[in-house]
N, C-alpha and C positions, 0 to 999 in steps of 0.2 A: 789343566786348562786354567787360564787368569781370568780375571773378571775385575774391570778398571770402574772405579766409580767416579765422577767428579763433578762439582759444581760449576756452572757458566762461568764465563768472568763479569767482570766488572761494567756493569748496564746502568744507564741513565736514569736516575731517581725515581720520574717521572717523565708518562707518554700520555696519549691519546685513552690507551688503556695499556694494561699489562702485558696482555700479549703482543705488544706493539713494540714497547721496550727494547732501545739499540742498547747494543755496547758502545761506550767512550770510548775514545780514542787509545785511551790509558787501560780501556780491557780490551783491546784488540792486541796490543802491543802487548801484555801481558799474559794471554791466553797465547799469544808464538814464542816469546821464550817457556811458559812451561812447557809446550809442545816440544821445543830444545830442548829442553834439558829433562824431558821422559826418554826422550828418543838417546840421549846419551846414557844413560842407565839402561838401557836395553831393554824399551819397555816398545812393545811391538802389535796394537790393535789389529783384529783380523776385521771388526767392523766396527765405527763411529757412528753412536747408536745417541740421537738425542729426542729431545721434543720439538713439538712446532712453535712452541713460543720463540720469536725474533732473536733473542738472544742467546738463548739454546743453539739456535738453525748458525748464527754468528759464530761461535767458539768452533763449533762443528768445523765451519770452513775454516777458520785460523789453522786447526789440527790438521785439514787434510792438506796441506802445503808440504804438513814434513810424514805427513804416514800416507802417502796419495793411491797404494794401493788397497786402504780399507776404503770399502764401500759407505756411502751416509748414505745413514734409515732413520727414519724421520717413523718415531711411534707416539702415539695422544698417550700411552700407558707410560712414559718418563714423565709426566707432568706430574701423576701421584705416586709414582714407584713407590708402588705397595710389591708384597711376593707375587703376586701376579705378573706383571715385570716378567719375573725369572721363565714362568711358566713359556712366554709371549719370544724369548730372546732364546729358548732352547730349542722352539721347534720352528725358527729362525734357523737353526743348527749355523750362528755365526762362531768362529773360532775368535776365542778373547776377546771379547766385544768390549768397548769404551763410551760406558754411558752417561753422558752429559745434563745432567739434573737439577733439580730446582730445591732448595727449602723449604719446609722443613723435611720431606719427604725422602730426601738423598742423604740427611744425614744418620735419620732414622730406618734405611737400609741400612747403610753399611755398620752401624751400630748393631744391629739385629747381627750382621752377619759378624761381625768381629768378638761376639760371646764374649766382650770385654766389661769388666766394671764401672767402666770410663766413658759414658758415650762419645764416639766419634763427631766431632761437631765443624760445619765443614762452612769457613768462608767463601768469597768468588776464587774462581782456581784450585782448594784443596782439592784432593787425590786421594787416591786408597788402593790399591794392589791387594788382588784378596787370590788366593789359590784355591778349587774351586775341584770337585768330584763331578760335578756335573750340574747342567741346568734347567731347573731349578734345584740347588745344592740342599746337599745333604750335610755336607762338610765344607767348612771354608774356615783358611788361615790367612789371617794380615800378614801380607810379608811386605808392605810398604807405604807409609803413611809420611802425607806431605800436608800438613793442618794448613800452612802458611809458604806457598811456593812462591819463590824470587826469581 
């Protein structure tokens, strides 16, 4: 089983409030070529899994253009993606799900999961591919890291 992490794209400075927050024009267009160019490495979500903050809910649809048969679920528990999360998305029983997260709280999963000395530290758009025993894992390996996707 996979388990996709990745940060929103590229949102406007400043809104209303935070949760209000679009994406630029510049991360909309950039949230569908990464969407491109996962979907050309043969990266395949079974469901497109974000928060309700605006620009979470934004990328989400960017993705579902080129992955249209994963379903978007919309959880309040991506905005802190703590292990909890895992718990939440298991008995979801989604296959490979592609979770759409926020800072600092997405980078500090997939840190956690990648048992690396490195924290994974993740801009708008970075990615993570982690191979996955189950969910919530017990085991998980990086097998795909995109800190900076073009």
């Amino acid at each position: 089983m996979h388990l996709y992490l990745m940060r929103h794209s590229v949102a406007e400075p400043t809104s209303t409030t935070d949760f209000e927050r679009k994406l630029t024009a510049q991360g909309v267009e950039k949230a569908e070529l990464v969407a491109q160019q996962l979907l050309q490495r043969g990266v395949s979500p079974g469901a497109i899994v974000h928060s309700p903050l605006v620009r979470s809910q934004q990328t989400a649809l960017a993705f579902r253009k080129y992955f249209p048969a994963a379903p978007l679920i919309e959880l309040q528990e991506v905005v802190t993606a703590s292990s909890s999360l895992f718990h939440v998305l298991g008995s979801g029983g989604w296959k490979d799900p592609l979770v759409i997260g926020h800072n600092p709280s997405i980078s500090m999963l997939a840190s956690a999961l990648s048992d690396s000395d490195k924290p994974l530290s993740f801009h708008t758009c970075s990615f993570a591919a982690f191979e996955v025993n189950q969910l919530p894992p017990t085991k998980a390996k990086l097998i795909q890291w995109l800190p900076h996707p073009e």
